[in-house]
C-alpha positions as CSV (number, residue, x, y, z in Angstrom):
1,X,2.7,-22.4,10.3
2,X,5.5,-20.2,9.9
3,X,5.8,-16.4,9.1
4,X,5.8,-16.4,5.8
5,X,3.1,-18.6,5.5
6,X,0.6,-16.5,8.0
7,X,1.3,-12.9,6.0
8,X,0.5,-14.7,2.9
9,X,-2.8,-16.7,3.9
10,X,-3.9,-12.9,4.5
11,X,-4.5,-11.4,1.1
12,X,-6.2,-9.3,-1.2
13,X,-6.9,-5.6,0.2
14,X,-6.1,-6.2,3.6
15,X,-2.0,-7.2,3.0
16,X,-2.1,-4.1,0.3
17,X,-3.5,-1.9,3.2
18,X,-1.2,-3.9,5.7
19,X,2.0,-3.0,3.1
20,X,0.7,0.8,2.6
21,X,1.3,1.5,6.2
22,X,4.4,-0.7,6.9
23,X,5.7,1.8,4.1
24,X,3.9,5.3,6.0
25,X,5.5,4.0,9.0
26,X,9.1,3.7,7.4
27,X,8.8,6.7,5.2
28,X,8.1,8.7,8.6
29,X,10.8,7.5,10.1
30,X,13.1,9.0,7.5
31,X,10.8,12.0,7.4
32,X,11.6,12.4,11.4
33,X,15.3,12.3,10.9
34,X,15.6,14.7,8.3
35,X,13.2,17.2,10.1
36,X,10.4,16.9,7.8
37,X,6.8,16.6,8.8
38,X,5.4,12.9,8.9
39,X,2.9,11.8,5.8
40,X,-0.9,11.0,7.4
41,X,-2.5,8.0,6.3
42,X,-4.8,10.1,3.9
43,X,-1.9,11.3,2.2
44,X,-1.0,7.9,1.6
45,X,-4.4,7.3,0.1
46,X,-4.8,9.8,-1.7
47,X,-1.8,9.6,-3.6
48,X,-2.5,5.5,-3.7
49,X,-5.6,6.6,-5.6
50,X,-3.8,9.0,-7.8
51,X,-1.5,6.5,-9.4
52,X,-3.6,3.7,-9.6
53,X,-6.6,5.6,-11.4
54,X,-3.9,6.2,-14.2
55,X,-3.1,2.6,-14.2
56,X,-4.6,0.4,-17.3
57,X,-6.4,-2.2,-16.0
58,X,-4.9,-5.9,-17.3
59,X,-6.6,-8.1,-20.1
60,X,-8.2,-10.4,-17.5
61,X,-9.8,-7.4,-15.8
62,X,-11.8,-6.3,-19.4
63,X,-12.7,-10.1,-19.3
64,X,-16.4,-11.3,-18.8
65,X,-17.1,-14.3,-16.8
């Protein structure tokens, strides 16, 4: 199986959580070089849950089964 193939077969919240702190970890490193604090991982969350409770949710969402 190759790379791209085992990230993907990995979805739903656990590659969204995966991708939220790949992003942490890069954002700190920028943080660290220009002297600034590093973000924690409730940070992250908090301000994940912020933007997304603004969010409308998509036709198929609203849909019954």
């Amino acid at each position: 199986m190759d790379k791209r193939s085992e990230v993907l077969e990995h979805f739903g919240p656990k590659l969204i959580e995966g991708l939220a702190l790949l992003v942490l970890d890069e954002i700190n490193e920028l943080r660290t070089a220009l002297n600034k604090p590093p973000r924690t991982k409730d940070q992250v969350f908090d301000q994940l849950t912020n933007h997304y409770s603004t969010l409308p949710n998509y036709d198929w969402m609203d849909q019954e089964n």
